[in-house]
BAVEX-46965 format. One record per residue (C-alpha): x, y, z; residue number from 1. Coordinates in Angstrom, 1 decimal, padded with zeros to 4 digits. Layout:
REM residues N
<node <X,Y,Z>,NUM>
...
END
This chain:
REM residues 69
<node <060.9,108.5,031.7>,1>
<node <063.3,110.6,033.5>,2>
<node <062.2,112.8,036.3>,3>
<node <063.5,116.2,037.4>,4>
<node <062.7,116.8,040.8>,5>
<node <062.0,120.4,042.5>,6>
<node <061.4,121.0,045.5>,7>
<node <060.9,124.6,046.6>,8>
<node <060.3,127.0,049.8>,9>
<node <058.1,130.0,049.5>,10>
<node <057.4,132.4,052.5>,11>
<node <053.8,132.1,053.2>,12>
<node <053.5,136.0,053.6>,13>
<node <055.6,137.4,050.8>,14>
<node <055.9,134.5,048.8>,15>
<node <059.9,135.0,048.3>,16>
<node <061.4,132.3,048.1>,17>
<node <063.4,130.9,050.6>,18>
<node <065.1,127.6,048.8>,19>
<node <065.4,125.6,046.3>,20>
<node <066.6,122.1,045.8>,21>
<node <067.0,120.2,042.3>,22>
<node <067.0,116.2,042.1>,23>
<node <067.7,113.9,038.8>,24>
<node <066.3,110.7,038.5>,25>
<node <067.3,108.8,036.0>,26>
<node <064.7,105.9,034.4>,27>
<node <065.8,102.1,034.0>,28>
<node <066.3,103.2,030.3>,29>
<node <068.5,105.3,030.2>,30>
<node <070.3,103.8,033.0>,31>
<node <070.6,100.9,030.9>,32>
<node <072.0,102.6,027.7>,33>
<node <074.8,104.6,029.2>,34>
<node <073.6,106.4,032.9>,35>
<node <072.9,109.9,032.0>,36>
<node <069.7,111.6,033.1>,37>
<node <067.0,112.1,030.1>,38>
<node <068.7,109.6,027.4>,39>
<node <066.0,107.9,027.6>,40>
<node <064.4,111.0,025.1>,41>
<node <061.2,111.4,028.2>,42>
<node <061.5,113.9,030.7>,43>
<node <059.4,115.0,033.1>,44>
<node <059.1,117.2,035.7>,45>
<node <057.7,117.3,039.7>,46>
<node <057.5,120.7,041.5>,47>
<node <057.2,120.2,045.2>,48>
<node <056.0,123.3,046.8>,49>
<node <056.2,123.7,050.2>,50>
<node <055.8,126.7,052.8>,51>
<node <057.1,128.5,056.0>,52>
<node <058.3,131.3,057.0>,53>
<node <061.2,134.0,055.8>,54>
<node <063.4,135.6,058.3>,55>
<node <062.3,139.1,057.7>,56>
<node <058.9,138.0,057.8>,57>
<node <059.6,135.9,061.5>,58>
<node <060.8,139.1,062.6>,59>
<node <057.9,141.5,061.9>,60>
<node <055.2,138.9,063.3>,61>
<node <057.7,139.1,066.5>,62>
<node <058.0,142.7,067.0>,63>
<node <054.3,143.1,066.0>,64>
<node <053.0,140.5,068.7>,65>
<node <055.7,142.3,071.7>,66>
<node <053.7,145.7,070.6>,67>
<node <050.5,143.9,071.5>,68>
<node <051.6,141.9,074.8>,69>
END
């Protein structure tokens, strides 16, 4: 089984997201037959989803906490 990989950024505020990133893997299979991802007929994918902070977002929790201090 061949696995597409995604692994993805999302502002914990706004929930934009701030990257993606894609990664093929193929299986022994279709290694075997010729190299290319998903010959093997099987593909599945993982979505890796992680969070931090967007620039705009950084910014506003900045100027928010000066106004306080």
């Amino acid at each position: 089984m061949c696995v597409k990989i995604t692994d993805k950024t999302d502002c914990r505020t706004c929930e934009k997201n701030i990257s993606t990133s894609y990664a093929y893997r193929p299986c022994a299979k279709a290694l075997k037959d010729n190299g290319a991802f998903g010959d093997c007929g099987i593909i599945d994918e993982i979505v890796a989803t992680g969070y931090a902070e967007c620039k705009e977002c950084e910014e506003k929790r900045k100027k928010a906490q000066e106004g306080d201090a």
